[in-house]
C-alpha positions in Angstrom: -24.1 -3.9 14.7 -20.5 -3.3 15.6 -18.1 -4.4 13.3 -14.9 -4.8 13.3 -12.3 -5.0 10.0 -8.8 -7.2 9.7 -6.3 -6.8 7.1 -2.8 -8.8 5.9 -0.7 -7.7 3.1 -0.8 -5.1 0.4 -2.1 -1.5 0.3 -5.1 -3.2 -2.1 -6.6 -4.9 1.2 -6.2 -2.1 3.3 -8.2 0.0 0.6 -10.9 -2.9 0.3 -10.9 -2.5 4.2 -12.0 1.3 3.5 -14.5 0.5 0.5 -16.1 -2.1 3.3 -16.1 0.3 6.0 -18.3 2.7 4.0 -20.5 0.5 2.6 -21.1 -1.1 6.3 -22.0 2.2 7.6 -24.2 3.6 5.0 -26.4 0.8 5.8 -26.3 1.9 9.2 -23.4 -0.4 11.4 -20.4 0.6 13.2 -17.1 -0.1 12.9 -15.6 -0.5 15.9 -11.8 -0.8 16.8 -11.9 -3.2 19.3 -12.4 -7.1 18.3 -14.1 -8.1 21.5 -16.7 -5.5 20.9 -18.2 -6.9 17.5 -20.6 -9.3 16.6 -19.0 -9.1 13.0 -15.7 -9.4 12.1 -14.3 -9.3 8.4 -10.7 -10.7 7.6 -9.2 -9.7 4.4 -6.2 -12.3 4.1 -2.8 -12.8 2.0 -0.9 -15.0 0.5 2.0 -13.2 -1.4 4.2 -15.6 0.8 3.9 -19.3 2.6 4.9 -17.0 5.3 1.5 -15.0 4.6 -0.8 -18.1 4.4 0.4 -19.1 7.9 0.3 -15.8 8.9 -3.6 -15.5 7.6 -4.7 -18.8 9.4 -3.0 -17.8 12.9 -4.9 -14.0 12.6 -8.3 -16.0 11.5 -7.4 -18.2 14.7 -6.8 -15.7 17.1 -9.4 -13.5 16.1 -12.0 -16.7 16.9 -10.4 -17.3 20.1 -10.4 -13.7 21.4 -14.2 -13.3 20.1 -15.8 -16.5 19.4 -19.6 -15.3 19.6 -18.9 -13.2 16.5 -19.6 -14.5 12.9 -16.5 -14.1 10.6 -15.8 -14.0 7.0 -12.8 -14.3 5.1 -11.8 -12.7 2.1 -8.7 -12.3 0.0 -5.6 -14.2 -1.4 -5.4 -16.8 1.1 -9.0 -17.6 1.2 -9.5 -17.5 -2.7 -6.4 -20.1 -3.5 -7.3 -22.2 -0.1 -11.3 -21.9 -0.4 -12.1 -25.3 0.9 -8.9 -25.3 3.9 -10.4 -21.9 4.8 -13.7 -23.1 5.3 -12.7 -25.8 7.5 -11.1 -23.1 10.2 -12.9 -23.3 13.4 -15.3 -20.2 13.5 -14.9 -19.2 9.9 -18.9 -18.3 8.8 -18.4 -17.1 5.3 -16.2 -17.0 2.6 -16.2 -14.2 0.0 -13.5 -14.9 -3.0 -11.4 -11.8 -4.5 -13.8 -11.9 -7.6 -16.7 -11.4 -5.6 -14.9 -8.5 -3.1 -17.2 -5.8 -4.3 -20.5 -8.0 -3.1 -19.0 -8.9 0.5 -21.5 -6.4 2.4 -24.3 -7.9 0.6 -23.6 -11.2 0.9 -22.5 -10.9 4.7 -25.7 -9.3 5.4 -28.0 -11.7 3.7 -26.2 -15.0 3.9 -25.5 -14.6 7.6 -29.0 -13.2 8.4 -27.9 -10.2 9.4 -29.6 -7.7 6.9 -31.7 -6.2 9.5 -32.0 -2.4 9.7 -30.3 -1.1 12.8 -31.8 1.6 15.3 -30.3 5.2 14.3 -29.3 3.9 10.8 -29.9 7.5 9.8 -26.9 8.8 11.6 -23.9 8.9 9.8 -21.1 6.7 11.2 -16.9 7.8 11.7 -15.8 6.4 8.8 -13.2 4.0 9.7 -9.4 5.0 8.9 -7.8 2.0 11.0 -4.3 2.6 11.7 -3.2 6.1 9.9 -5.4 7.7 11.6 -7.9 10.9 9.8 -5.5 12.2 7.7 -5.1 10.0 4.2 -7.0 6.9 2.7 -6.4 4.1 0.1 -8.6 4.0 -2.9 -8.8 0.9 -4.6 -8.8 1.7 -8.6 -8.0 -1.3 -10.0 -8.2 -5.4 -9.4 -6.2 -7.9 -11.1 -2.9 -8.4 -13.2 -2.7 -9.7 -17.1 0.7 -10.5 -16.6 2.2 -13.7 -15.0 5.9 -13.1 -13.2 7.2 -16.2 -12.3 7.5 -15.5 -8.9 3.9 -13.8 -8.2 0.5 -15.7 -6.9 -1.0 -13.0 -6.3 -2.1 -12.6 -10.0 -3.5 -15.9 -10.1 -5.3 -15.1 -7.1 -6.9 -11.7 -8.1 -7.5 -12.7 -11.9 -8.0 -10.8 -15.3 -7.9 -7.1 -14.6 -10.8 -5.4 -13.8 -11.0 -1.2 -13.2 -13.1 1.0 -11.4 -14.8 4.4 -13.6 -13.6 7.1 -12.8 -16.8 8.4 -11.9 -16.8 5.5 -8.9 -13.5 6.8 -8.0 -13.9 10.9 -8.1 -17.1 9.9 -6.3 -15.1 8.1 -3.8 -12.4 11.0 -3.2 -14.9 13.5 -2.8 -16.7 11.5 0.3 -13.7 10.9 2.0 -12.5 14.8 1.6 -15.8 15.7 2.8 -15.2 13.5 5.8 -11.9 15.4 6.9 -9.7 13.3 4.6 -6.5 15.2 3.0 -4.7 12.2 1.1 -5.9 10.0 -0.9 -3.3 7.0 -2.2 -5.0 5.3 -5.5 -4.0 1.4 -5.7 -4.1 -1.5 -7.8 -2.7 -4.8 -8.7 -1.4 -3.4 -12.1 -2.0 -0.1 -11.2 -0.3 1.4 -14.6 -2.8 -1.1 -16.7 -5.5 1.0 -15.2 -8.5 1.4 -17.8 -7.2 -1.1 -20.6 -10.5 -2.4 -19.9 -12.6 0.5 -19.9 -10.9 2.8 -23.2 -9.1 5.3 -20.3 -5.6 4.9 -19.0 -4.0 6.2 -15.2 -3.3 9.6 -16.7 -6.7 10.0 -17.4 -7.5 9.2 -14.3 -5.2 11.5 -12.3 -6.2 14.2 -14.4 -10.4 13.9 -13.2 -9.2 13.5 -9.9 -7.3 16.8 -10.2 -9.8 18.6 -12.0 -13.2 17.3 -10.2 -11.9 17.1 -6.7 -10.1 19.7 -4.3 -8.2 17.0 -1.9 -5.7 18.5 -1.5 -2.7 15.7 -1.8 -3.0 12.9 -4.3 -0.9 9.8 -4.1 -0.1 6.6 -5.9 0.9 3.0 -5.0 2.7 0.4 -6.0 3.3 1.3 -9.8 4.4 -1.8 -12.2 7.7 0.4 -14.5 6.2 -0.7 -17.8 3.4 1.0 -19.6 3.3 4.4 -18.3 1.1 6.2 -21.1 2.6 9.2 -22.8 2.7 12.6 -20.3 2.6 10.8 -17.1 5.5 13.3 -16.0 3.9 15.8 -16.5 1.4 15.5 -14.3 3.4 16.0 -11.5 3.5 19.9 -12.3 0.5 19.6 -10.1 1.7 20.3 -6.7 -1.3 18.2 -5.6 0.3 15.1 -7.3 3.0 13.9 -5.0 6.1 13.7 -6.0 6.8 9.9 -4.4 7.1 6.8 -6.6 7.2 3.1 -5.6 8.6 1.1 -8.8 9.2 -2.3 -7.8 12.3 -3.1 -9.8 13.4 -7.0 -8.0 16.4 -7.3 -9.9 19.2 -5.0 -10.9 20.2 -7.4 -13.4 18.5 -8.3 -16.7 19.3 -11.6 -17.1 17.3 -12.4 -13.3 14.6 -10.1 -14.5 14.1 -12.0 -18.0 13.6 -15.3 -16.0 11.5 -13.8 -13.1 9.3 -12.5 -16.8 9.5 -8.9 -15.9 8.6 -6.3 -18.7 11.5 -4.1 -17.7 14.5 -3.4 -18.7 17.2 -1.8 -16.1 18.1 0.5 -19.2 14.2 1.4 -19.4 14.0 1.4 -15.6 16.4 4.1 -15.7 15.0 6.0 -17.9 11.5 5.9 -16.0 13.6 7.4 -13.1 15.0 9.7 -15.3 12.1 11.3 -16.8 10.9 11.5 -12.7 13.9 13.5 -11.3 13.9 15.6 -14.5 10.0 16.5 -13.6 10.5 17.3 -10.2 13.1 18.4 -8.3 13.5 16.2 -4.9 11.0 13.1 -6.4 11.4 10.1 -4.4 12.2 6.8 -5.7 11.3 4.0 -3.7 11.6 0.0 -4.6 11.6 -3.8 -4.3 13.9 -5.8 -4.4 14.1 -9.7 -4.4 16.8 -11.3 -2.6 18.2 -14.6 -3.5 16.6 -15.7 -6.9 16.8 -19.0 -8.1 20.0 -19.1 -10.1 21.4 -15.6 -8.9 24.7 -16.1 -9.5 27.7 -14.1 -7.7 28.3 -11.9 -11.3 24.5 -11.4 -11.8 24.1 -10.4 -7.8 27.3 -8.1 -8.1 25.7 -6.5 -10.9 22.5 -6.1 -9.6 24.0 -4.3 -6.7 26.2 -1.9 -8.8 22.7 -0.9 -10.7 21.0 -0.1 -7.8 23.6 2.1 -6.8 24.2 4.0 -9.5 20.4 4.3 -9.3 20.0 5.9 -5.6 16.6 4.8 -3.8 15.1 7.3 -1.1 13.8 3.7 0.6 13.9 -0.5 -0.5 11.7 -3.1 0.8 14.2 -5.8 0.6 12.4 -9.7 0.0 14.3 -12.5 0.9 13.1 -15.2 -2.1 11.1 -18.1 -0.8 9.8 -20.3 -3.0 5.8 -20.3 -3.2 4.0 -23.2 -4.5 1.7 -22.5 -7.8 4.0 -20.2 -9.2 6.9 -21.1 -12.0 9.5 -19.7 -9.7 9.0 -23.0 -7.4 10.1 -25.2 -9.8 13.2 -23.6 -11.3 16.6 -24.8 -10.6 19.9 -23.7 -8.6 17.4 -22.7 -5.6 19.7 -20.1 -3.7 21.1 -21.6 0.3 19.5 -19.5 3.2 22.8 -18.5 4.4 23.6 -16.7 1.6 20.2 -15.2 0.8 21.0 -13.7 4.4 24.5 -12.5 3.2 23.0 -10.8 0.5 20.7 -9.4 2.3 22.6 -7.7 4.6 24.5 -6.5 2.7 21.3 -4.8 0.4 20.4 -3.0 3.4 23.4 -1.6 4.2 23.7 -0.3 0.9 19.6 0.8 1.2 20.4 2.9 4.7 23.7 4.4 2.7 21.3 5.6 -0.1 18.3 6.7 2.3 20.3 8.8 3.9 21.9 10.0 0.8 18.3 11.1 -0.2 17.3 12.5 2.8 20.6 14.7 3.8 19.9 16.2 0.2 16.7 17.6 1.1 17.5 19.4 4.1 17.5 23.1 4.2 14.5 22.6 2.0 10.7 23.7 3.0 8.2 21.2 2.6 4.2 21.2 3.4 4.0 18.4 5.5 1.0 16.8 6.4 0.7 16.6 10.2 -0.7 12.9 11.9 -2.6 12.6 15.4 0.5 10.4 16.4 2.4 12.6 19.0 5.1 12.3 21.4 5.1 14.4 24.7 8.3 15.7 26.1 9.5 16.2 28.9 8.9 19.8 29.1 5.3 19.1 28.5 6.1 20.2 24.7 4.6 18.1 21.7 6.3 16.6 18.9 3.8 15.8 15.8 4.8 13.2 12.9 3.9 14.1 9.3 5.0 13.1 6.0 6.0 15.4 3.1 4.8 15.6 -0.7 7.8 13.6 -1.4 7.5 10.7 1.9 10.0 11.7 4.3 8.7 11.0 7.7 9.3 14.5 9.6 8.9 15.8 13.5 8.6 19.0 14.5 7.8 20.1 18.4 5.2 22.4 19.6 3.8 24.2 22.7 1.4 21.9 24.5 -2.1 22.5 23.5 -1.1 23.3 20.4 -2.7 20.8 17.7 -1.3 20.3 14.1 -3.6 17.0 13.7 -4.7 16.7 10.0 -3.1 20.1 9.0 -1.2 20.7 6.2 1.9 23.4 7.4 5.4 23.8 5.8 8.2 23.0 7.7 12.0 23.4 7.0 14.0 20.2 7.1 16.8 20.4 9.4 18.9 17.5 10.2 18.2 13.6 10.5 17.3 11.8 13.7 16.7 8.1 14.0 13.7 7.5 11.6 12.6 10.6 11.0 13.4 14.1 9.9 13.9 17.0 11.9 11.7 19.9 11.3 11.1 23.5 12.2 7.7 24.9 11.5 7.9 28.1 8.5 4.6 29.7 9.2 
């Protein structure tokens, strides 16, 4: 059976996405690329934003329209908060809420009466990498969030937290490195409450991975800035831990923070980033930031800018508040007007471009081993110019003699001066 795998939102679903691809094919079915071609297609939906919801019921739409003789199930945030509205979408077969994610091959298979054993189930299947291509993978660690920020459905839609042994994961790692796979980027809900269920804790967890597997780059998610356990640092001595951080701060100041019920602290925030920079020379620092909360006044948005630039961010997703129904957030008062959530923002990501730049002209002259993507560019001397990413996330180029392949290799390049969106680089072999 071909099947064929959709994703909205977070790095979680894309790692779910991977966990289903494997578990598809060691039964024996393909994942194809192409919708048209499946008789199967999974949708793993989102609802961080009203935006997302409308976003997930036009994807679950189209993908009916374009293929409307396959049998579709819907997962994720949107389908768990909207079960019954989900259900009632034209073509939607199945659907298979966040807390029963890890049992969505076996109930597709059985429920839709289509747990038959295909021809050539023996033969392993390309394990499917969707959009990055061969060279890294999500691994899901972690599900679910104790903690309730005022502006987050997401933890109401994932529920209590739930972890993964780390057994399950080295396992994991280990398959996908045997399959040609040289990153691997561990992700969660609550990704720094990893094993509060279990007795173990994310150090613990980076450390097996370190010591039982030999993939050769190891990278995390989204990381919540509050209960890093003691060490965590130090870790990063490995040069097989990357030295790239995503800390989603939302708020520069603390009175915003306190009523959006976040757990940190700008003062502990910069200490966090600190401790980082002290670690490692070069580490990457990389954010969120909400736009536009209710009751952001002009002092506590003037002072929320000031922070993050005394901080310096190598790269800030920048979130424009909208107000999302089930969550505390909705009902507070002094909602902010659109026009100046759009002044704001502007004027965040002018400051963001300032400091990316800032971050990236500081590395040049450096060398960095970059891993090297499939993605190419060919010039018009008939040269090639690969994309790759480096320990710390800079998005470098570097061209090549045609015929020449760099796909999935991990080379060190000098960084040499800053183009448009990338970085570039001159090979050091």
């Amino acid at each position: 059976m071909q099947i064929h795998l959709k994703t909205l939102g977070c790095r979680l679903n894309e790692a779910e996405l991977e966990t289903w691809a494997q578990a598809f094919q060691a039964k024996g079915h393909a994942i194809t690329r192409n919708v048209n071609d499946a008789q199967l297609v999974v949708i793993n939906s989102c609802a961080v934003t009203q935006d997302a919801v409308k976003k997930s019921k036009q994807l679950i739409r189209r993908v009916h329209r374009d293929n409307p003789q396959a049998k579709l199930v819907v997962s994720g945030c949107y389908a768990t908060l909207n079960e019954s509205e989900a259900a009632q979408l034209m073509g939607v077969d199945l659907i298979v809420g966040n807390n029963d994610k890890n049992q969505l091959v076996e109930r597709t298979l059985s429920e839709l009466n289509m747990d038959s054993m295909p021809a050539m189930s023996t033969e392993p299947g390309e394990v499917s990498l969707f959009s990055r291509g061969r060279q890294r993978a999500f691994v899901k660690v972690q599900d679910g969030c104790r903690y309730r920020c005022t502006f987050c459905i997401v933890t109401v839609a994932r529920g209590e937290e739930r972890s993964r042994s780390i057994d399950e994961v080295v396992a994991e790692i280990n398959a996908l490195h045997a399959q040609g796979i040289n990153e691997a980027i561990i992700t969660g809900v609550h990704l720094g409450g990893y094993g509060s269920d279990i007795g173990s804790d994310l150090a613990a967890l980076v450390q097996a991975i370190l010591a039982r597997t030999e993939i050769p780059r190891l990278r995390m998610g989204s990381l919540e800035p509050w209960e890093l356990p003691d060490g965590f640092f130090e870790l990063f001595k490995n040069p097989r831990l990357l030295p790239h951080l995503h800390l989603p701060l939302q708020s520069g100041s603390d009175s915003v923070l306190r009523r959006m019920a976040r757990r940190c602290k700008t003062a502990e925030f910069a200490e966090l980033v600190n401790r980082a920079r002290s670690a490692i020379p070069h580490f990457n620092v990389t954010t969120d930031i909400i736009v536009g909360f209710p009751g952001e006044t002009e002092e506590e948005w003037r002072e929320s800018i000031e922070y993050i630039e005394r901080i310096g961010f190598g790269h800030i997703h920048i979130f424009s508040y909208s107000p999302r129904e089930g969550t505390k957030a909705a009902g507070l008062p002094n909602q902010i007007s659109q026009e100046l959530k759009r002044q704001r923002s502007r004027e965040l990501h002018a400051l963001a471009e300032t400091m990316k730049q800032a971050f990236i002209e500081s590395n040049l002259g450096t060398l960095a081993p970059v891993l090297w993507e499939g993605q190419t560019e060919t010039l018009a001397n008939g040269e090639l110019r690969y994309f790759g990413y480096t320990p710390n996330y800079l998005r470098v180029a570097c061209v090549v003699p045609a015929g020449r392949s760099l796909e999935n290799l991990i080379v060190p390049a000098r960084l040499d001066s800053v183009a448009a969106d990338f970085v570039n680089a001159s090979l050091a072999e």
